[in-house]
C-alpha positions, 0 to 999 in steps of 0.5 A, spaced: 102 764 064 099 761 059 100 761 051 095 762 047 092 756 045 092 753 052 088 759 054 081 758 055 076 762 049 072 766 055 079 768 059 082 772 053 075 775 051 076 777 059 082 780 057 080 783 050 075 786 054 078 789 059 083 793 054 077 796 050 075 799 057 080 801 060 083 809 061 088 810 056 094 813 058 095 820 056 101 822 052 103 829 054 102 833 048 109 836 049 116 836 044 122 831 046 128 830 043 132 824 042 137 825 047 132 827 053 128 821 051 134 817 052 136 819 058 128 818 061 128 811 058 135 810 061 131 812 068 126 806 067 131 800 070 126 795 071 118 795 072 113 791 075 107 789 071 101 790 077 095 784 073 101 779 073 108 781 077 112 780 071 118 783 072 121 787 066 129 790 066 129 795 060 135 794 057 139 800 053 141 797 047 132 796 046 132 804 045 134 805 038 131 798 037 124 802 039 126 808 036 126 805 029 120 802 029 114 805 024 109 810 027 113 810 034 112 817 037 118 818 042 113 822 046 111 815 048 118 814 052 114 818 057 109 814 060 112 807 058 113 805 063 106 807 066 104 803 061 108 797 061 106 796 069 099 797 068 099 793 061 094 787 060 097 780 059 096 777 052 101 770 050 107 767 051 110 764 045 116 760 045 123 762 042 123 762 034 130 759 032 128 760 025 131 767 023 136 766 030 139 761 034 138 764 041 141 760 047 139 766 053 132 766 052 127 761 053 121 765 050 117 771 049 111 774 053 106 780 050 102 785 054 098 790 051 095 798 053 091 803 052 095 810 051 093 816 047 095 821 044 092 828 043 085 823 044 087 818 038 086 812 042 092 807 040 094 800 043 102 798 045 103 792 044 110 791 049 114 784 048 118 782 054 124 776 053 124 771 057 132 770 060 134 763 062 135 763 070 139 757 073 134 753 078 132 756 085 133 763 082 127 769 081 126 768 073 128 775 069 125 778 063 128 785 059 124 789 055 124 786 047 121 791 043 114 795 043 109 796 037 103 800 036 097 800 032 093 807 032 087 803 028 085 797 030 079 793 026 076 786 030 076 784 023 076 777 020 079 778 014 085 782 016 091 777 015 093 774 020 101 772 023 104 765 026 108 768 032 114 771 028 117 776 032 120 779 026 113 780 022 111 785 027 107 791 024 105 794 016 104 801 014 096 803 014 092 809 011 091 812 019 098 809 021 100 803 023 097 796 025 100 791 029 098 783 025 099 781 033 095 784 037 089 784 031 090 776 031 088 776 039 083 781 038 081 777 032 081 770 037 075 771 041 071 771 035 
């Protein structure tokens, strides 16, 4: 995998394309509770991305995590997994020790995918930490967190943020824009 600034211009604009074209995911149009969202979400275990085989473990304690986040509609928990395994591959980025010492993760990988919710087109940008493995061993990564953007402008005056995994989404009039994902997209410019 490579980090953003050692991917070649025209592999991203690859990407950018592929995400803007792709079938979104349909998110059923029907209501769930907190409790069978949890169960579903505890079924998931581990997925595998089908672009790059990145194996991810979803972990339990991720849950409330995701929950908690602006715009975050738990109907989502149904086709979470779908659209992890059928995610375009973005960035690594290296752990960011400023805000919190991690010794068990050597960085982070981001996927992005179409999904839709009654026809409103919405990206989810899905954040995967990579654990530390022990030479000779399959490397792992658990789910981190996932943030949607139910509007995203390519648009170059939009602020832009410098892998800080803590600054992930601001509230906007049509819901909420992930600055991560508007960073990539705005990347190819």
């Amino acid at each position: 995998m490579y980090s953003l600034a050692m991917m070649q211009n025209n592999e991203v604009e690859k990407q950018v394309a592929t995400i803007k074209n792709a079938e979104a995911i349909s998110v059923p149009e029907m209501n769930i509770d907190k409790v069978i969202a949890k169960e579903i979400y505890k079924k998931i275990k581990q997925r595998k991305n089908k672009y790059t085989e990145q194996i991810a473990n979803f972990v339990n304690n991720t849950f409330n995590k995701i929950l908690g986040h602006k715009g975050f509609d738990i109907r989502i928990i149904l086709i979470l997994a779908e659209a992890y395994e059928n995610a375009i591959y973005m960035y690594d980025e290296p752990v960011n020790n400023m805000h919190k010492k991690h010794t068990n993760f050597t960085g982070y990988s981001n996927y992005v995918a179409k999904i839709s919710i009654k026809e409103q087109p919405i990206y989810a940008r899905f954040t995967l930490e990579n654990l530390k493995t022990k030479p000779g061993k399959e490397k792992v990564s658990q789910f981190h967190s996932v943030h949607l953007s139910y509007e995203v402008k390519n648009n170059a005056t939009q602020p832009c943020v410098n892998s800080a995994i803590i600054t992930t989404a601001t509230w906007g009039v049509n819901g909420t824009t992930d600055l991560k994902l508007l960073q990539w997209l705005n990347s190819v410019k």
